[in-house]
Backbone as XML, in Angstrom:
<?xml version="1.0"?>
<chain id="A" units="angstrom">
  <residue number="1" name="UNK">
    <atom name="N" x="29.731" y="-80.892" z="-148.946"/>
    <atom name="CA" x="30.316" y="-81.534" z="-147.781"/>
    <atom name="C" x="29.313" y="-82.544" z="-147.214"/>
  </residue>
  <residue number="2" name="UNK">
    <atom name="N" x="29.795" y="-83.609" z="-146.901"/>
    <atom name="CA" x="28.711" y="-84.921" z="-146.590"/>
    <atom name="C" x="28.534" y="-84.555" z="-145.237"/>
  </residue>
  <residue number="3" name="UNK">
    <atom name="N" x="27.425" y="-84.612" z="-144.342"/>
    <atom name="CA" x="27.730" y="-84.576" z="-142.895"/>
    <atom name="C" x="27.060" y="-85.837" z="-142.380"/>
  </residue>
  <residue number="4" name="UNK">
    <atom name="N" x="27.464" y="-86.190" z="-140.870"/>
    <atom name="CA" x="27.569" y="-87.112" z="-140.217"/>
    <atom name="C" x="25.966" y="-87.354" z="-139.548"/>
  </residue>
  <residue number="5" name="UNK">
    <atom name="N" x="25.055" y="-88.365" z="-140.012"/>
    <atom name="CA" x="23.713" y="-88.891" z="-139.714"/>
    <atom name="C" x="23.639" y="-88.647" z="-138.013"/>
  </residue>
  <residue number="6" name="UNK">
    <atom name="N" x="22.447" y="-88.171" z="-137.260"/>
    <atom name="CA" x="22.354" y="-88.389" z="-136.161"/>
    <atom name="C" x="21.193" y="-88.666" z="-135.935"/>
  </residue>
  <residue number="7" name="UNK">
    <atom name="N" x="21.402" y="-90.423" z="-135.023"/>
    <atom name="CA" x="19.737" y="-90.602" z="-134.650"/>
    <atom name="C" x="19.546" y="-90.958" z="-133.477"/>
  </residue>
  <residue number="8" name="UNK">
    <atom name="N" x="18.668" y="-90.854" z="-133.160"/>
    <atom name="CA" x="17.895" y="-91.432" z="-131.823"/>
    <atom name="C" x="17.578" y="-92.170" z="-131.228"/>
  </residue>
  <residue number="9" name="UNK">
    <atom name="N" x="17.966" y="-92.596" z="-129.983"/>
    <atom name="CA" x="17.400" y="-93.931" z="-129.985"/>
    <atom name="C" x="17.130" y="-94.191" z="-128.431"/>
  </residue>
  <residue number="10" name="UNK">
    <atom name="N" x="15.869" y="-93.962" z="-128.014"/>
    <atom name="CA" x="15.257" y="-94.011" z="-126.277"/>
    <atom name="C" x="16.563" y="-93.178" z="-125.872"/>
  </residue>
  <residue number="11" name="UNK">
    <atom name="N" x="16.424" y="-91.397" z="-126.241"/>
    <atom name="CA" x="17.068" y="-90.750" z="-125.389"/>
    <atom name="C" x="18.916" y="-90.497" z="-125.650"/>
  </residue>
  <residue number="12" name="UNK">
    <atom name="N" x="18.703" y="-91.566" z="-126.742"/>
    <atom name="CA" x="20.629" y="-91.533" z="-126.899"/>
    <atom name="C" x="20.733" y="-91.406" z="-128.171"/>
  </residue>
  <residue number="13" name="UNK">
    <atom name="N" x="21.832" y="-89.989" z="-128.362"/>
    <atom name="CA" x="21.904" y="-90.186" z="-130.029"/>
    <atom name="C" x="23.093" y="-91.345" z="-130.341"/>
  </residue>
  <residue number="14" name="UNK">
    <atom name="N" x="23.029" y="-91.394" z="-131.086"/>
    <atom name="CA" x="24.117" y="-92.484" z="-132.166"/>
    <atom name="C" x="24.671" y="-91.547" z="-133.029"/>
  </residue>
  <residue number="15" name="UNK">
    <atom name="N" x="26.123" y="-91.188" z="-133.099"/>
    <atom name="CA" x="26.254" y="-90.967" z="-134.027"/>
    <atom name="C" x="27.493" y="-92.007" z="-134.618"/>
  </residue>
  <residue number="16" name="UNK">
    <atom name="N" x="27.297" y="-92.562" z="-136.044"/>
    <atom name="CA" x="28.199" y="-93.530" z="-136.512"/>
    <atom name="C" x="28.839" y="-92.876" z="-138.089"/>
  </residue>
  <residue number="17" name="UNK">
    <atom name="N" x="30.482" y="-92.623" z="-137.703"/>
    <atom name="CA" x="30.882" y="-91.880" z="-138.526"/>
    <atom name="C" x="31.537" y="-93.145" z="-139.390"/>
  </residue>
  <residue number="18" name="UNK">
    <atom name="N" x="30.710" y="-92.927" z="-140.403"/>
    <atom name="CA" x="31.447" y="-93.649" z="-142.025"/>
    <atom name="C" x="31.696" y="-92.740" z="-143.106"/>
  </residue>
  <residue number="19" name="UNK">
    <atom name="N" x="31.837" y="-91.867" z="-143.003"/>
    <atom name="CA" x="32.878" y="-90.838" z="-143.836"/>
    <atom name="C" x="34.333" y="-90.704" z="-143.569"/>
  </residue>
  <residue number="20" name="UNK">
    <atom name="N" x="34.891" y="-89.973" z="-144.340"/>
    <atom name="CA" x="36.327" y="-89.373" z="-143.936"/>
    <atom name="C" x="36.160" y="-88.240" z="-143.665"/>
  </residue>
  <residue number="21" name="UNK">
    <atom name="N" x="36.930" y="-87.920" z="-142.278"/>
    <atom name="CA" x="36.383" y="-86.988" z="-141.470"/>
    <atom name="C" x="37.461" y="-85.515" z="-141.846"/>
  </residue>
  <residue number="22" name="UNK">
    <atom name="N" x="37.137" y="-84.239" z="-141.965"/>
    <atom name="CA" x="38.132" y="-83.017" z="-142.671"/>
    <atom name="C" x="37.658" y="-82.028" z="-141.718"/>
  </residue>
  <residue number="23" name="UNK">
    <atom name="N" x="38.057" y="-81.589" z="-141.377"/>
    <atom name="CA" x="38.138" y="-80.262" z="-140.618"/>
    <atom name="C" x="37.105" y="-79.577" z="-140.734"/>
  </residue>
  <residue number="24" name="UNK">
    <atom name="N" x="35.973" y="-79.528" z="-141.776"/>
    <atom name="CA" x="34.964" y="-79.037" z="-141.929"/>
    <atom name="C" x="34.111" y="-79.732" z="-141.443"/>
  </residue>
  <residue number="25" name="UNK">
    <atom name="N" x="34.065" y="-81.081" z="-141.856"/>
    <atom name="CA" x="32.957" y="-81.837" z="-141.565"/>
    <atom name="C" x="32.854" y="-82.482" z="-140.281"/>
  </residue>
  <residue number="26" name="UNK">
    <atom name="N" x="34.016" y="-82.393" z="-139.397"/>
    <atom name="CA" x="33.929" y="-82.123" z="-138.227"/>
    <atom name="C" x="33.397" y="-80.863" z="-136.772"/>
  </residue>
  <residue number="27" name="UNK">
    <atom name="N" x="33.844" y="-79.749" z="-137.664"/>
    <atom name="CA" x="32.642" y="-78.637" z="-137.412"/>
    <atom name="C" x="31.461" y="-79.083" z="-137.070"/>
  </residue>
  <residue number="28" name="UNK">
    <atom name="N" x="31.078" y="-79.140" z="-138.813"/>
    <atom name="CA" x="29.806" y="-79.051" z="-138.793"/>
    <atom name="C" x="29.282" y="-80.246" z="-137.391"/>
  </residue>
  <residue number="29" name="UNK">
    <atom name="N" x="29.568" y="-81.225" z="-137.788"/>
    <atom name="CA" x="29.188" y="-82.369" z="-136.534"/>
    <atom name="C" x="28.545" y="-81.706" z="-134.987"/>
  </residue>
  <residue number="30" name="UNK">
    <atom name="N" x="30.181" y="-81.263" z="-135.017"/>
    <atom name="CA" x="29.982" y="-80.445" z="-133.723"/>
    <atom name="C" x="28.457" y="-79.671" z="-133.588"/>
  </residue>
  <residue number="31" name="UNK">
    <atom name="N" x="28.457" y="-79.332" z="-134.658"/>
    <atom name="CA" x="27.149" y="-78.053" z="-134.597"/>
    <atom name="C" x="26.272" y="-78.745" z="-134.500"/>
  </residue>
  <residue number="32" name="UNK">
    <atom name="N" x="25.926" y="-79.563" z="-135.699"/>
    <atom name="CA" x="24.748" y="-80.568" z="-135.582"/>
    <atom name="C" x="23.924" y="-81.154" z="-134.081"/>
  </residue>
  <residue number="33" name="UNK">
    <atom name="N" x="25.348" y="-81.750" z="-133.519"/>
    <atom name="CA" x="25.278" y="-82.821" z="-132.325"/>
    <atom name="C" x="25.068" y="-81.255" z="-131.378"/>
  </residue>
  <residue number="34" name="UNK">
    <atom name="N" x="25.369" y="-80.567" z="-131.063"/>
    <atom name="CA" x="25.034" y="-79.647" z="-130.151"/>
    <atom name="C" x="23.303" y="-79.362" z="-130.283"/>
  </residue>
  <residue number="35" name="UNK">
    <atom name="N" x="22.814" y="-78.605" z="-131.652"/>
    <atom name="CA" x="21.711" y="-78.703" z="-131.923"/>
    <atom name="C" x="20.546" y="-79.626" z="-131.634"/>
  </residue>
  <residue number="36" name="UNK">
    <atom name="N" x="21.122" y="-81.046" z="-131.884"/>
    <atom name="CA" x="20.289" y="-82.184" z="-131.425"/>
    <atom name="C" x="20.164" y="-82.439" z="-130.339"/>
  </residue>
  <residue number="37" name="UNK">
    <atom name="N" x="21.405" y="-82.301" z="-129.186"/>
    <atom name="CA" x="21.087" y="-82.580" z="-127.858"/>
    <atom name="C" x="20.269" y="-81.312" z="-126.966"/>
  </residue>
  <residue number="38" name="UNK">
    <atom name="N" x="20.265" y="-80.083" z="-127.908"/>
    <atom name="CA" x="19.432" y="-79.195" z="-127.537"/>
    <atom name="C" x="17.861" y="-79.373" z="-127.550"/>
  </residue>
  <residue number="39" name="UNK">
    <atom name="N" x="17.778" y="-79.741" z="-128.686"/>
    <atom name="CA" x="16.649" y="-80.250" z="-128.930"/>
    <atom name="C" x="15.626" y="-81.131" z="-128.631"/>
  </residue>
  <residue number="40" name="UNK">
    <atom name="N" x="16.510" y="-82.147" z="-128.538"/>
    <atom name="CA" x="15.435" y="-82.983" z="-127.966"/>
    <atom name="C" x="15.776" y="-84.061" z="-126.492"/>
  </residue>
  <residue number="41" name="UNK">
    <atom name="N" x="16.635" y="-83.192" z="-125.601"/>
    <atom name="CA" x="17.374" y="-83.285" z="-124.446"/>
    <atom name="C" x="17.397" y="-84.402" z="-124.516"/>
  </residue>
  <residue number="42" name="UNK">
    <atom name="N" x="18.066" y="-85.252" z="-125.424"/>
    <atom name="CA" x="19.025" y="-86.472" z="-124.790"/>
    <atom name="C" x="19.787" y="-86.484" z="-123.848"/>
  </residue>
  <residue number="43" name="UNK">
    <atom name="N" x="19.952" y="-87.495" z="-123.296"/>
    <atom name="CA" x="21.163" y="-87.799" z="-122.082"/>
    <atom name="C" x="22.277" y="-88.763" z="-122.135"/>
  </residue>
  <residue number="44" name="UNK">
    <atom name="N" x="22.394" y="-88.648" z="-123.573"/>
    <atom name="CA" x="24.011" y="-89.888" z="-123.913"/>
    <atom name="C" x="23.600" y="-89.314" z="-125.176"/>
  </residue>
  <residue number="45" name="UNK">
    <atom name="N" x="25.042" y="-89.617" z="-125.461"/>
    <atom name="CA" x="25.809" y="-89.835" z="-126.675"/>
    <atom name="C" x="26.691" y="-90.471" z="-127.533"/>
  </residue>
  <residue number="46" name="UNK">
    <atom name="N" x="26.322" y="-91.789" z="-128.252"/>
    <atom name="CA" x="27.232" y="-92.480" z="-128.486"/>
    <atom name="C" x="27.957" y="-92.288" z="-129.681"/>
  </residue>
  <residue number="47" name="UNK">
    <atom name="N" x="29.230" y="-92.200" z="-130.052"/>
    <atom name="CA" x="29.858" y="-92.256" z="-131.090"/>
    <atom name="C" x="30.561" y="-93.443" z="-131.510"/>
  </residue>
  <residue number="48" name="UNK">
    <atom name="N" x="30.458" y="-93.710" z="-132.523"/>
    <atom name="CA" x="30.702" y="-95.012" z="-133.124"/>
    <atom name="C" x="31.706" y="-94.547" z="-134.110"/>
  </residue>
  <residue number="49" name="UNK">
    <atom name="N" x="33.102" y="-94.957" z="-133.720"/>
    <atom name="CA" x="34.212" y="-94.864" z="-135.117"/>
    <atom name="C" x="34.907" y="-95.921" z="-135.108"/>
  </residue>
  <residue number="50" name="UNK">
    <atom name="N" x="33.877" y="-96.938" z="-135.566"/>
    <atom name="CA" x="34.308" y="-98.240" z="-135.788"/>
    <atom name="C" x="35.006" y="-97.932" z="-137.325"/>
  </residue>
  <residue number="51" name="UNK">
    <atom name="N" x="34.164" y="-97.397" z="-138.339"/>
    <atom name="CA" x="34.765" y="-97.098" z="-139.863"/>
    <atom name="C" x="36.169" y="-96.109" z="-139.553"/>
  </residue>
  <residue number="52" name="UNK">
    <atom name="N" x="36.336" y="-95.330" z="-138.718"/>
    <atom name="CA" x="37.753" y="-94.719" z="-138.912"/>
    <atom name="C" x="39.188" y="-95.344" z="-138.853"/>
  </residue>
  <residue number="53" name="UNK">
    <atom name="N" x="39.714" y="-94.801" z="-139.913"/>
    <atom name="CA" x="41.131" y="-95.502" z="-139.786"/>
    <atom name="C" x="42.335" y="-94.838" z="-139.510"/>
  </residue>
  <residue number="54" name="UNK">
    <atom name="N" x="42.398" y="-94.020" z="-139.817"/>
    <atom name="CA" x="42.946" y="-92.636" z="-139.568"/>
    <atom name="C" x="42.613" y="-91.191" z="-138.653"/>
  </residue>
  <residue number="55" name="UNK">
    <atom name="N" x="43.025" y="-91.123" z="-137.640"/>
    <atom name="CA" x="42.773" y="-89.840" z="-137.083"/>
    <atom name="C" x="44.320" y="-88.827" z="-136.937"/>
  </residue>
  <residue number="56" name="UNK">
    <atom name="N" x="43.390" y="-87.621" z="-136.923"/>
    <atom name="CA" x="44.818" y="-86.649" z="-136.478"/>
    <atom name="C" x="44.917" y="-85.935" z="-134.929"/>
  </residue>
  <residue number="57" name="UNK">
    <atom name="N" x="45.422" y="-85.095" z="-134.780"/>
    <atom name="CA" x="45.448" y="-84.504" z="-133.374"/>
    <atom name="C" x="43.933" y="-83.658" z="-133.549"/>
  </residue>
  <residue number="58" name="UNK">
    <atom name="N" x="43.393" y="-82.998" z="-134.543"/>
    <atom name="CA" x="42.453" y="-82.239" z="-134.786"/>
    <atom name="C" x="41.210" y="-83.108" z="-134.202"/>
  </residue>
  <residue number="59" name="UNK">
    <atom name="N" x="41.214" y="-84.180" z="-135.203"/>
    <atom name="CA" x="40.011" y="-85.519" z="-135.045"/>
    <atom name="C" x="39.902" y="-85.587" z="-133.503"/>
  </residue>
  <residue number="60" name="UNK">
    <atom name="N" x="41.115" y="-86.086" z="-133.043"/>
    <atom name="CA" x="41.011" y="-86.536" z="-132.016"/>
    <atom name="C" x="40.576" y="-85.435" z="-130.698"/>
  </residue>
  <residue number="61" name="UNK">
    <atom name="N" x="41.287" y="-84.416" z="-130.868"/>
    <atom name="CA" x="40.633" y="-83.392" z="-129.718"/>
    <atom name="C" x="39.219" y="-83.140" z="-130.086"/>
  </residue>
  <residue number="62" name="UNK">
    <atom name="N" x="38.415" y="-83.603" z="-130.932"/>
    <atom name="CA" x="37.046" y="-83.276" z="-131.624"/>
    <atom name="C" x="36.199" y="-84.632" z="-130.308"/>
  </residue>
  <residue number="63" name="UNK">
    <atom name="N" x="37.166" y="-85.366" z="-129.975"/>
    <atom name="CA" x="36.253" y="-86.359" z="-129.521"/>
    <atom name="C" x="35.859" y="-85.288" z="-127.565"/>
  </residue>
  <residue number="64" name="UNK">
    <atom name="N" x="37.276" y="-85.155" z="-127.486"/>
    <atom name="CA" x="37.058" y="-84.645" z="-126.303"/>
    <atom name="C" x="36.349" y="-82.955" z="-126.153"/>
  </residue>
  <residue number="65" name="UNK">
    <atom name="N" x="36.233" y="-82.768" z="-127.226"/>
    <atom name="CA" x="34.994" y="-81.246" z="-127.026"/>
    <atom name="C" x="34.024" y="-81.723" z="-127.128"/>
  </residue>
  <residue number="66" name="UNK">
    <atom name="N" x="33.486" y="-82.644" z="-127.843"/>
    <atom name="CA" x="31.953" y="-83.050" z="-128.389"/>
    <atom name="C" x="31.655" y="-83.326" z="-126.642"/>
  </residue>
  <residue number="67" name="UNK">
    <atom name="N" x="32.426" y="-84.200" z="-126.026"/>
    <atom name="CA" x="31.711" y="-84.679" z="-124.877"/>
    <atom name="C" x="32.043" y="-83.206" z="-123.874"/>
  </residue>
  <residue number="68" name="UNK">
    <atom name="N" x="32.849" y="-82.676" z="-124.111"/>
    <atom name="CA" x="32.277" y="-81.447" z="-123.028"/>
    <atom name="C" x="31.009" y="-80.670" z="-123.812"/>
  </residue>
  <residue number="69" name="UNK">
    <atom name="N" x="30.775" y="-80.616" z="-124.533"/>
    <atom name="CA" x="29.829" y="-79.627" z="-125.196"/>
    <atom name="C" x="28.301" y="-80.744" z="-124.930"/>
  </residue>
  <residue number="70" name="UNK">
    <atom name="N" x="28.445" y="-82.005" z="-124.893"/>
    <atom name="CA" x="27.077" y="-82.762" z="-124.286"/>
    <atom name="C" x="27.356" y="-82.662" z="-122.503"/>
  </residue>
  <residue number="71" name="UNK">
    <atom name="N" x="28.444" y="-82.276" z="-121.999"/>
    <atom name="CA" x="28.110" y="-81.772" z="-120.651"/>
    <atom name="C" x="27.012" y="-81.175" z="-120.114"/>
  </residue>
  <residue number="72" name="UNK">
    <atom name="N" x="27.802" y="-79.488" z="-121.819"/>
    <atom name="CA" x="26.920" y="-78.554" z="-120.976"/>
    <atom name="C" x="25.358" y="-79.240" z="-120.889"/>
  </residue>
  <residue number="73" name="UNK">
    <atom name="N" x="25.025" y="-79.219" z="-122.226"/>
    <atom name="CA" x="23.576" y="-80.214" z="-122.507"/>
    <atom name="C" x="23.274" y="-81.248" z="-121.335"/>
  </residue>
  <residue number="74" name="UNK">
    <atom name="N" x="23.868" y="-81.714" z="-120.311"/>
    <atom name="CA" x="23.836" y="-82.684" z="-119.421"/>
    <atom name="C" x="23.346" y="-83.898" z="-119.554"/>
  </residue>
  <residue number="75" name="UNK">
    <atom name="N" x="25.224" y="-84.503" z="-120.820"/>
    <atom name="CA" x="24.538" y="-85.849" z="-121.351"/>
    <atom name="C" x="25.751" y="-86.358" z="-121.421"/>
  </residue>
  <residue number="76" name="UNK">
    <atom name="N" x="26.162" y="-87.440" z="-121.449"/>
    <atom name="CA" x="27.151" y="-88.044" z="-121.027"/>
    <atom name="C" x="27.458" y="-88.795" z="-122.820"/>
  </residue>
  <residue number="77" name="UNK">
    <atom name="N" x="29.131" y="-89.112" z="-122.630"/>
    <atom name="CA" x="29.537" y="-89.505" z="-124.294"/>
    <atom name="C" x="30.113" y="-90.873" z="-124.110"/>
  </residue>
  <residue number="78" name="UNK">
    <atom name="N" x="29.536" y="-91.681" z="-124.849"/>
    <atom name="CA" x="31.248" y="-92.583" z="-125.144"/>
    <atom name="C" x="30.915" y="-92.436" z="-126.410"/>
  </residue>
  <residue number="79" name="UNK">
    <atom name="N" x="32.290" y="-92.806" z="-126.947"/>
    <atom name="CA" x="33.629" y="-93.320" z="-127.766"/>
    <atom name="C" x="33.036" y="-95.119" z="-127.903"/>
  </residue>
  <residue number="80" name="UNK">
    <atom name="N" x="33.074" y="-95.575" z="-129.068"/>
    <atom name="CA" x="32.771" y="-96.519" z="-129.337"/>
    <atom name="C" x="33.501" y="-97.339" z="-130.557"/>
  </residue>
  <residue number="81" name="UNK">
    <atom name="N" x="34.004" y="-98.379" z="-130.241"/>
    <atom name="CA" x="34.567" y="-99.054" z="-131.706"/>
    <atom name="C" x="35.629" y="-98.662" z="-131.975"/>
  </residue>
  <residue number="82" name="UNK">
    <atom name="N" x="36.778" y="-98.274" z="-131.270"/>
    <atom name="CA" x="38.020" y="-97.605" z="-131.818"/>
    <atom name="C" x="39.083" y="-98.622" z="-131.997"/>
  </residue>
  <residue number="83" name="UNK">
    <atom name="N" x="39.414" y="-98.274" z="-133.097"/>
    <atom name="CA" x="40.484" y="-99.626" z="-133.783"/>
    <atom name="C" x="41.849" y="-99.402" z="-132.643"/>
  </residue>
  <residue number="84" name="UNK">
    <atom name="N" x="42.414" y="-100.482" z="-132.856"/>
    <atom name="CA" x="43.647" y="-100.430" z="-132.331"/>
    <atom name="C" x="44.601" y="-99.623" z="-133.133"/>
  </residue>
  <residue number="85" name="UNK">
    <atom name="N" x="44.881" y="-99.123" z="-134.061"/>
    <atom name="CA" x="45.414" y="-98.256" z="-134.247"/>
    <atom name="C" x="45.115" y="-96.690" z="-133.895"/>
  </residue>
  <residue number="86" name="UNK">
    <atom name="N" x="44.063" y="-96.485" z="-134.432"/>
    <atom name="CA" x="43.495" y="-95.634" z="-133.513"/>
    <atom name="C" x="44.098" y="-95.440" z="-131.942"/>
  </residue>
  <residue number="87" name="UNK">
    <atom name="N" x="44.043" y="-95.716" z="-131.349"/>
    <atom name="CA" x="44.156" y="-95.840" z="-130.177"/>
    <atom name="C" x="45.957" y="-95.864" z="-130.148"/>
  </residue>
  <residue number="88" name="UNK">
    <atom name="N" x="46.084" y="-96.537" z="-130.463"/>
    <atom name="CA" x="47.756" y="-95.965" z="-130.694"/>
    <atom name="C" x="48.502" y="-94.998" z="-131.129"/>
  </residue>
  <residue number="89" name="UNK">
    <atom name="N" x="47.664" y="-94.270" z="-132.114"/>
    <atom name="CA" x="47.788" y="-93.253" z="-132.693"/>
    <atom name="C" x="47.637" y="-91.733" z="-131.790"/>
  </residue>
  <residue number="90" name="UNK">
    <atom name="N" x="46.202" y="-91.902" z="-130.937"/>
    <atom name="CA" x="46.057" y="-91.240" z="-129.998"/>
    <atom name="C" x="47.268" y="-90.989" z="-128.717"/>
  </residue>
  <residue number="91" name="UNK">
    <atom name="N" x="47.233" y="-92.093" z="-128.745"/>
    <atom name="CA" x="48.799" y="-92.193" z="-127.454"/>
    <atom name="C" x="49.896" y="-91.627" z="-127.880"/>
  </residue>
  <residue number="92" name="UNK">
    <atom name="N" x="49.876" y="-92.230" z="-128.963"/>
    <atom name="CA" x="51.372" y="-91.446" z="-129.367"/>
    <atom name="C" x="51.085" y="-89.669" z="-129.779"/>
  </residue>
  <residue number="93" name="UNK">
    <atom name="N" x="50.259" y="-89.269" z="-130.052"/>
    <atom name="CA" x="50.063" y="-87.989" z="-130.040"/>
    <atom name="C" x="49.607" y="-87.129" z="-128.888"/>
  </residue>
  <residue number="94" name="UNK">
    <atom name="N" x="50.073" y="-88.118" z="-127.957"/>
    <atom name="CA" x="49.717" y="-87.151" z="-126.317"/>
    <atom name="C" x="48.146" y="-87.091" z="-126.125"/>
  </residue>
  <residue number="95" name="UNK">
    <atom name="N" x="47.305" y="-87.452" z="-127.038"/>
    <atom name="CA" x="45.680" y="-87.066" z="-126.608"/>
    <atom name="C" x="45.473" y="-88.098" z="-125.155"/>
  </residue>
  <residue number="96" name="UNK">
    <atom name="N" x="44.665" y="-87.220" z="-124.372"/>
    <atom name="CA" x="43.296" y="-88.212" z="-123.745"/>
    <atom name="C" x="42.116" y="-87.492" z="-124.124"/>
  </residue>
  <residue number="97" name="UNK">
    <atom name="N" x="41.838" y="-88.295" z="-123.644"/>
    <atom name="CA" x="40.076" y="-88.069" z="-123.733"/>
    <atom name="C" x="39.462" y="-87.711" z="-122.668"/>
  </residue>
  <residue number="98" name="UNK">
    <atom name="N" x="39.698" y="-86.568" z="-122.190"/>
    <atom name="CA" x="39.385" y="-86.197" z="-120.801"/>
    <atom name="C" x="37.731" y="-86.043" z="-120.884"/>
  </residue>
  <residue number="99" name="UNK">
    <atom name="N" x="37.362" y="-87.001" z="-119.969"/>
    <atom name="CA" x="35.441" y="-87.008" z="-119.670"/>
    <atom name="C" x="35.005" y="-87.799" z="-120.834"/>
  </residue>
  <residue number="100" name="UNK">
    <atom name="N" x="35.232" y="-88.481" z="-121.113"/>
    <atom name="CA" x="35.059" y="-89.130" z="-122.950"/>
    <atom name="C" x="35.126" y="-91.031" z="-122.177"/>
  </residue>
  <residue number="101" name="UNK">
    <atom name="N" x="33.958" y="-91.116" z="-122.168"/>
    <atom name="CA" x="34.099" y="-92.749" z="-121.542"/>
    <atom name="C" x="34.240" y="-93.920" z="-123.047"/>
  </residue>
  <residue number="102" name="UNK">
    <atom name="N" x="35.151" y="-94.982" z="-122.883"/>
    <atom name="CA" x="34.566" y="-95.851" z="-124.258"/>
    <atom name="C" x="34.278" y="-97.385" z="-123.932"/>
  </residue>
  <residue number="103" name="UNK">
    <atom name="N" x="33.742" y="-97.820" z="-124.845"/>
    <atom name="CA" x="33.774" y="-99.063" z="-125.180"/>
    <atom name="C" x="33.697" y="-99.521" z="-126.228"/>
  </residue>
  <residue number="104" name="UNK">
    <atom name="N" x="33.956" y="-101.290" z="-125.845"/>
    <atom name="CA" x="34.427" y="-101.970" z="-127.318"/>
    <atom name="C" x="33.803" y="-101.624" z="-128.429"/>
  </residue>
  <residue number="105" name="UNK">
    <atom name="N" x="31.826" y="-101.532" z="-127.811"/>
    <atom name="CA" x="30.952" y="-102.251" z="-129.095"/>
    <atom name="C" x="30.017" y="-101.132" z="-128.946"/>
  </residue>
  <residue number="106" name="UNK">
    <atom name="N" x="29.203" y="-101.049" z="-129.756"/>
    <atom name="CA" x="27.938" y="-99.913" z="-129.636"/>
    <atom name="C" x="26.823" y="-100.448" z="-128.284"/>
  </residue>
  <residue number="107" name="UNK">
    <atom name="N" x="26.909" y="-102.216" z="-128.712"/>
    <atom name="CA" x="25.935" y="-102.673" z="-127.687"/>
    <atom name="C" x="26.286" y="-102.437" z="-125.956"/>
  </residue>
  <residue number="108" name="UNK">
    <atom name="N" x="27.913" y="-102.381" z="-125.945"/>
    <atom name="CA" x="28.185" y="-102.036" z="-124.386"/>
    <atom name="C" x="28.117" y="-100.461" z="-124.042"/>
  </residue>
  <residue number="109" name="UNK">
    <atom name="N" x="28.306" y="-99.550" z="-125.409"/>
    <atom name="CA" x="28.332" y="-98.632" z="-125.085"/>
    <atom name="C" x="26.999" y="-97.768" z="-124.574"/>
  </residue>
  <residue number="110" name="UNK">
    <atom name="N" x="25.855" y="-98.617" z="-125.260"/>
    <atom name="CA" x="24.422" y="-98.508" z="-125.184"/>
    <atom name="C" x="23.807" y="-98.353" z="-123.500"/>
  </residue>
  <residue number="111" name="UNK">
    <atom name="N" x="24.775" y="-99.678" z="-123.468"/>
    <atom name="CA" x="24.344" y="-100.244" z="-121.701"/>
    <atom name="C" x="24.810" y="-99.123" z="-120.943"/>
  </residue>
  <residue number="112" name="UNK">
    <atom name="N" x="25.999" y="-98.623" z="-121.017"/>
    <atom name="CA" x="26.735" y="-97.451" z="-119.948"/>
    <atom name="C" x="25.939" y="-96.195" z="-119.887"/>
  </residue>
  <residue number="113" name="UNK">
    <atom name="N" x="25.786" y="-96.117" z="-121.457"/>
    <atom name="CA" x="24.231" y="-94.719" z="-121.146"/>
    <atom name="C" x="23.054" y="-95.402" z="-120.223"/>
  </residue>
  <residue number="114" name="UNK">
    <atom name="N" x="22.576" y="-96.220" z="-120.868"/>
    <atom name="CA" x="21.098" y="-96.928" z="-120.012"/>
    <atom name="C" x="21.294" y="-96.466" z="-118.962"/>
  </residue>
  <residue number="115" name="UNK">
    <atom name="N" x="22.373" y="-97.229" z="-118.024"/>
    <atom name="CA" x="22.456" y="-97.216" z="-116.728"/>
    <atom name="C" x="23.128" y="-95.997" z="-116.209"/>
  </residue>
  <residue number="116" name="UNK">
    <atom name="N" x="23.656" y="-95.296" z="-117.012"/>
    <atom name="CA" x="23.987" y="-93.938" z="-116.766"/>
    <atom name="C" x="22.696" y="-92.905" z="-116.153"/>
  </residue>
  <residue number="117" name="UNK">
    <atom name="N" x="21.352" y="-93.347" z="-117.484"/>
    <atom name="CA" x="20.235" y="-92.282" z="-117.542"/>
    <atom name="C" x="19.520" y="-92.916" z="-116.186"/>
  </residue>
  <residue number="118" name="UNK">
    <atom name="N" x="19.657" y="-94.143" z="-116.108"/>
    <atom name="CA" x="18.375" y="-94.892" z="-115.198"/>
    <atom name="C" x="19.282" y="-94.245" z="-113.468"/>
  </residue>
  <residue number="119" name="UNK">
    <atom name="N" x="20.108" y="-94.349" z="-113.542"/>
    <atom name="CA" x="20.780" y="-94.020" z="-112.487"/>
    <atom name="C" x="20.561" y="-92.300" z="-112.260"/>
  </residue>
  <residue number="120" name="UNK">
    <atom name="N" x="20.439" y="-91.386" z="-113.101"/>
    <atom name="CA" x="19.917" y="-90.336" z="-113.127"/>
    <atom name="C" x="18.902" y="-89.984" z="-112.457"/>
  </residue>
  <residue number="121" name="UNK">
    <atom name="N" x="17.624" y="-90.958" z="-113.146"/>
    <atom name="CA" x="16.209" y="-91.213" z="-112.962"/>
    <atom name="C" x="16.139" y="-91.777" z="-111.608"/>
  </residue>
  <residue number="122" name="UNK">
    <atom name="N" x="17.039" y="-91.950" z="-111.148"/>
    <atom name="CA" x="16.592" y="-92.591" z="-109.231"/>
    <atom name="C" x="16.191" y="-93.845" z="-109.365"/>
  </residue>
  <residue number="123" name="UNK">
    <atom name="N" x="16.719" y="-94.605" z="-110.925"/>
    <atom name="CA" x="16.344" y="-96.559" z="-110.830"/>
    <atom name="C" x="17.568" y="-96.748" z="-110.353"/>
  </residue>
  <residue number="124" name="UNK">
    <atom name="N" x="17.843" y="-97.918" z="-110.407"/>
    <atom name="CA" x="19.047" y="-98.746" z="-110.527"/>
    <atom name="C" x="19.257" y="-99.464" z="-111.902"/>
  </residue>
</chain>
């Protein structure tokens, strides 16, 4: 089973899914990304499914646990890169994304953590 790369980057993981995603290898993710934000207390999480083309109701409720499960961890998620189908697909299958913030690009999604963490930190 291939699993999904997670890296680091000043505090925020990335994770960018270019596989096809199966019920297993979504698990595992889960586990992974829990592990990592344990680890090395990040405070964002970005997911990048710019490569997905296809999701199901499974996929898709996967988006909205991952970001409660970086709650508990006390780290905030977006959703990044989601095709327009995607996104249609979601609608029409009743999902939201409850607590699951997104944006267009990785680079805006980058910024919403920044200022997410700095706003944490008592900057502006």
């Amino acid at each position: 089973m291939e699993r999904v790369p997670i890296l680091e980057i000043e505090g925020i993981l990335l994770v960018s899914i270019q596989i096809d995603l199966h019920d297993q290898s979504v698990l595992a993710l889960q586990e992974d990304l829990a592990e990592r934000i344990s680890a090395s207390g990040a405070h964002g999480v970005v997911i990048d499914i710019s490569a997905v083309e296809i999701v199901d109701s499974f996929i898709g409720r996967m988006f909205a646990t991952i970001a409660s499960l970086s709650r508990l961890f006390d780290a905030d998620t977006v959703v990044v890169g989601m095709r327009p189908a995607v996104a249609i697909t979601l609608v029409e299958l009743g999902l939201t994304l409850g607590g699951v913030r997104t944006a267009l690009n990785l680079e805006r999604g980058m910024r919403i953590l920044r200022e997410l963490g700095a706003h944490r930190r008592g900057r502006p």
